[in-house]
N, C-alpha and C positions, 0 to 999 in steps of 0.2 A: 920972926917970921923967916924960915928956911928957902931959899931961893932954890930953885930947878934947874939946875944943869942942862944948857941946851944942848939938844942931840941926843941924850939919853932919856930912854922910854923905861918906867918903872917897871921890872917885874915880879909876879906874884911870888909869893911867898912858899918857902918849899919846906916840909917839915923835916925836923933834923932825922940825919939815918939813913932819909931817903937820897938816893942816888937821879940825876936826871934821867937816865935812863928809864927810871919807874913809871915815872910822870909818862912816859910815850905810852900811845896804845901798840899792843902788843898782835903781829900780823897774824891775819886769819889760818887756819890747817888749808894747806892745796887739796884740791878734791886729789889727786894721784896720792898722797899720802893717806886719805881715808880710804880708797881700794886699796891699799898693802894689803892688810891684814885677811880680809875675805879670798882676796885670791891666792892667797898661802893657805887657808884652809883649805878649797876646793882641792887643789894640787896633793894636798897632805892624805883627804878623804879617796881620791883617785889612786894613789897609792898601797891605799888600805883595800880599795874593792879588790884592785887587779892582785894584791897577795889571797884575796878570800879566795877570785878563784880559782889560781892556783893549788890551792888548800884542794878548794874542795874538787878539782880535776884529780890530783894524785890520790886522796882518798878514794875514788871512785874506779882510778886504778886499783887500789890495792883490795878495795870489798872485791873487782869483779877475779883478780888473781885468786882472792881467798874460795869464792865461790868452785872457781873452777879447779881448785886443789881439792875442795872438800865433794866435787860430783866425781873427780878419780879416783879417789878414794873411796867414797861406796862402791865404784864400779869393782876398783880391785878385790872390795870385803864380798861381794856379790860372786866376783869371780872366785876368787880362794873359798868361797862356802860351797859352792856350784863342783868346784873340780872333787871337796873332800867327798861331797856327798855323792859323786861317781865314782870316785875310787874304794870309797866303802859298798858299793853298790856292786862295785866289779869283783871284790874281795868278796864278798858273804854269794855270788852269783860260782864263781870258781870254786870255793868250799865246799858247796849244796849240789853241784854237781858232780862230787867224786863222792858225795854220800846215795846218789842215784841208784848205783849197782844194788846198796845195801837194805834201800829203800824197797825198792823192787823183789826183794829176795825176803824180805819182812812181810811184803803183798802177796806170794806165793805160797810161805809158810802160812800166812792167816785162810786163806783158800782152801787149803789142804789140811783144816784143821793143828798143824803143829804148833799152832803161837799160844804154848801155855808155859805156868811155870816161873822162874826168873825170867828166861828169855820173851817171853809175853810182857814181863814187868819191863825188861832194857830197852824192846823193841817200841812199846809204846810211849816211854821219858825221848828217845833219840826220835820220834813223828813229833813230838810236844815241842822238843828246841826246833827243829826245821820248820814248826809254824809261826812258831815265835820269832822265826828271823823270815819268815817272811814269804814259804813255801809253799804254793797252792798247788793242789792237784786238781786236773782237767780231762776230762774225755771220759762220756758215758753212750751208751748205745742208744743207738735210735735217734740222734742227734744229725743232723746235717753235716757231710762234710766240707771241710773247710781246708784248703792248701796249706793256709797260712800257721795252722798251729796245728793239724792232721798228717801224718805222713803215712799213705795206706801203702800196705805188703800185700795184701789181699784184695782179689777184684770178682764179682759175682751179678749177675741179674736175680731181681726180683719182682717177682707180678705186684707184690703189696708196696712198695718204693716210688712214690712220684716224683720222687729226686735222689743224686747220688746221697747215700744214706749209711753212717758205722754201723755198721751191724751186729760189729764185734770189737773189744779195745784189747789189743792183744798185749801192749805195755801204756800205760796211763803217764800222759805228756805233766809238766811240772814248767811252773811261772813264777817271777817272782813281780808282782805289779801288774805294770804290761808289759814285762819281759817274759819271754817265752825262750826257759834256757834247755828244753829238750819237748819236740811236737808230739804227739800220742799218737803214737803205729797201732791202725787200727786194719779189719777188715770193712770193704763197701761193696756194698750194693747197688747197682743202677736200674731203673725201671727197662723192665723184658721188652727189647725190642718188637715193635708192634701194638705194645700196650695201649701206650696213649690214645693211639690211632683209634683201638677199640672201646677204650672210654669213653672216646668225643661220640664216636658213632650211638653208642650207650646212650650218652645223656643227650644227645639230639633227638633220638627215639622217643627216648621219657618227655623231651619237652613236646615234641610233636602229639603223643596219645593226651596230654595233659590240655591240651588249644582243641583238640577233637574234642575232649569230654565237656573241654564249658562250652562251645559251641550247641552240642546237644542238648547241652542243660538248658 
């Protein structure tokens, strides 16, 4: 029978390998170490917004730069098409106008019967290119005058006239569109002073027998 050492308290049995250590319970995570991680992603995710927008501020610089390069740029293609097509305007209007004399002298010969012949055939290929580039002739008789594309040499009354009126076109004016690069000098006529006067009276009379007759009727 084994006797008991007094003072000393048995203790349990520790299997081999294991360290004392083992045997302890091992302390709990502090709540501060389970926030790390979550508040290192916030921080992480908060650094990703503020580059988006970044991002996306300078892109929206550079669409509104591109925009605004690409609205000068039609303006200029706008403007460079706008100045050719007055400069071709002003070149075929200068041309058309030193063929004026020849035109006109083509219009006297046709008049006077001489436009036969080759000269009939040159005279009327050289009326064909001048329409073809754009040349219209204007001013016939009995047409209203007009300042702005009429230039009269000649001034006359006429009883048959109830307004100044060509009566005669003595060179025939030429346009090219609505440019008017030489007005047609014409003769006019103005209604015979007095006239009107005795029109109205005229047709005052007429309506007056006219209001007598249905009365009577």
């Amino acid at each position: 029978m084994t006797e008991e050492t007094p003072g000393f308290e048995e203790k349990p049995d520790v299997p081999s390998g294991a360290t004392p250590d083992d045997a302890e319970p091992q302390a709990a995570p502090s709540p501060e170490s389970e926030g790390a991680a979550p508040a290192g992603d916030e921080a992480a995710d908060a650094g990703l917004v503020a580059q988006l927008d970044q991002v996306r501020t300078a892109l929206g610089e550079r669409t509104a730069d591109l925009q605004r390069l690409q609205a000068e740029y039609q303006n200029y293609r706008r403007r460079v098409e706008r100045d050719r097509i007055t400069v071709k305007e002003i070149a075929i209007a200068n041309l058309l106008t030193e063929l004026l004399p020849v035109l006109d002298d083509i219009g006297r010969a046709r008049e006077h019967g001489e436009l036969v012949g080759g000269f009939k055939s040159v005279a009327e290929s050289l009326e064909t290119v001048a329409a073809k580039m754009g040349l219209q002739q204007f001013g016939k008789e009995g047409e209203p005058f007009d300042p702005t594309i009429h230039e009269a040499l000649m001034h006359s009354y006429a009883p048959d006239v109830t307004e100044t009126t060509c009566v005669a076109i003595l060179q025939p004016g030429y346009r090219i569109g609505e440019r008017t690069i030489r007005p047609a000098r014409v003769a006019v006529a103005e209604p015979q002073p007095g006239a009107q006067t005795v029109k109205a009276e005229e047709a005052s009379e007429a309506a007056e027998e006219k209001d007598s007759s249905s009365e009577e009727g």
